[in-house]
C-alpha positions as CSV (number, residue, x, y, z in Angstrom):
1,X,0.0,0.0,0.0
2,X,1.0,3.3,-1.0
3,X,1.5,6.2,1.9
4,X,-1.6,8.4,-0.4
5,X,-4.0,5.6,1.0
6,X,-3.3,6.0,4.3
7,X,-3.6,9.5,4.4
8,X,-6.7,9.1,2.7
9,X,-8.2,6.4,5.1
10,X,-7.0,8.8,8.1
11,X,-9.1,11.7,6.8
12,X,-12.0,9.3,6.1
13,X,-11.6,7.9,9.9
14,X,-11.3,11.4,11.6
15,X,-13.0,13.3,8.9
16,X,-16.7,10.8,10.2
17,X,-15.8,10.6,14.0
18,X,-15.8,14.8,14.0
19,X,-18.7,15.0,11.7
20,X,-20.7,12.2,14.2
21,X,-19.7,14.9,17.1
22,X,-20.7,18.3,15.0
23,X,-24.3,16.1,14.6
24,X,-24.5,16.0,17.8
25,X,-23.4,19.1,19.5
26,X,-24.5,21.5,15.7
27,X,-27.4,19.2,14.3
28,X,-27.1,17.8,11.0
29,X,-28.0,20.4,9.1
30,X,-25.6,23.1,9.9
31,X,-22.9,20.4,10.0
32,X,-23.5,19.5,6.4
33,X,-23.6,22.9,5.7
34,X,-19.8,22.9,6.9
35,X,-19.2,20.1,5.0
36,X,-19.9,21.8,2.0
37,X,-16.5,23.1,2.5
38,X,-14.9,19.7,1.5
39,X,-14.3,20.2,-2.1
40,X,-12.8,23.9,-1.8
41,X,-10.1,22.5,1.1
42,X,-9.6,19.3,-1.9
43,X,-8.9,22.3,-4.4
44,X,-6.4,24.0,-2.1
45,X,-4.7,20.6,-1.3
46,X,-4.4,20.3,-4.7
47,X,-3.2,23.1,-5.6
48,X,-0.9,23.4,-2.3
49,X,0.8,19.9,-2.8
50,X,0.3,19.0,-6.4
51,X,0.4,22.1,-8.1
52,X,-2.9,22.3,-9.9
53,X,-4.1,25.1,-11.4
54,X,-7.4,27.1,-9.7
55,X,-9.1,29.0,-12.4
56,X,-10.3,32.3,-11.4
57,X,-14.1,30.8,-12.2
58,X,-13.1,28.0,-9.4
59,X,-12.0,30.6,-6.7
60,X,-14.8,32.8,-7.2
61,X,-17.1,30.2,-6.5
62,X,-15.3,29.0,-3.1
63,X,-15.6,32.5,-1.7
64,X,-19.6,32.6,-2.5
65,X,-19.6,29.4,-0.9
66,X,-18.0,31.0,2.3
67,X,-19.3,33.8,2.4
68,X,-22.9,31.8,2.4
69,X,-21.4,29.8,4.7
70,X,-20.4,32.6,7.6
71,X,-23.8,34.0,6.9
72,X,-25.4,31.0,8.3
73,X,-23.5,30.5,10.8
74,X,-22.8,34.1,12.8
75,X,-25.9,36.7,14.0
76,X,-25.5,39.9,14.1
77,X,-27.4,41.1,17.5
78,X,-28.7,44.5,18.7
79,X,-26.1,46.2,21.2
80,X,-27.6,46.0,25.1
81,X,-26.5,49.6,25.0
82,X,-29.6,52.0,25.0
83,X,-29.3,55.0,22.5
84,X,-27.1,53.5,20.3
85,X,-28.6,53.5,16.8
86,X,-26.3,51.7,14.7
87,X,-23.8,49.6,16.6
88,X,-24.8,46.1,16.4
89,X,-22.3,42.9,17.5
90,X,-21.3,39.9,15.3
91,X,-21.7,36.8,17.0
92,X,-21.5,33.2,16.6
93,X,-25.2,31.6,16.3
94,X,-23.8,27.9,17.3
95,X,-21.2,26.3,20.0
96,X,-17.5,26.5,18.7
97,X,-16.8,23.1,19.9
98,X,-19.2,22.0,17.4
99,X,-18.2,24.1,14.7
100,X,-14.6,23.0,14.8
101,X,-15.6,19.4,14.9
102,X,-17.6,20.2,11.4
103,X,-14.4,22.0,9.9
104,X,-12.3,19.1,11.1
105,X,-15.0,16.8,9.2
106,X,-14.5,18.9,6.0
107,X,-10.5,19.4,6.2
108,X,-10.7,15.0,6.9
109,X,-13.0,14.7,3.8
110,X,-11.6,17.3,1.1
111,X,-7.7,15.8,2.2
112,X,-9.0,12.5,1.8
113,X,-10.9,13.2,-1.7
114,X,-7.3,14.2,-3.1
């Protein structure tokens, strides 16, 4: 066996144990939101490791994806401070813990796709 498959079959491995933990603590549905993230983090493997060319079409698409993404996923909430018009905070809407499990998913699935 090659060393690629067992990089591969350690991203699968780790890649499903942190998504099984962002279902739980995130909900499936956000989590595969995150997950969505998996082919942009193959691309940048890719391109990181093995040299492949991004077209510009490629990248453009990967930031609407997460910039879709990071609107899901933070709130923006009224300041507690009375009389202020426009200041407003940017928070997260879920638990961190959860949300790194669902990027460690993604980074697990898009290393192991390439």
């Amino acid at each position: 066996m090659d060393m690629a498959y067992h990089f591969r079959l350690v991203g699968f491995v780790i890649g499903d144990f942190c998504l099984f933990q962002a279902f739980i603590l995130i909900g499936a549905r956000i989590s595969m939101l995150l997950m969505t993230l998996a082919p942009p983090i193959a691309a940048f493997t890719g391109w990181y490791f093995y040299h492949d060319a991004i077209e510009t079409r490629g990248v453009l698409g990967m930031l609407i994806t997460i910039i879709g993404i990071a609107l899901v996923i933070f709130v923006r909430t009224p300041s507690s401070m009375p009389g202020k018009i426009s200041s407003s905070k940017v928070q997260l809407a879920l638990p961190w813990k959860g949300i790194i499990f669902a990027l460690i998913a993604a980074m697990g699935q898009g290393v192991g796709w390439y």
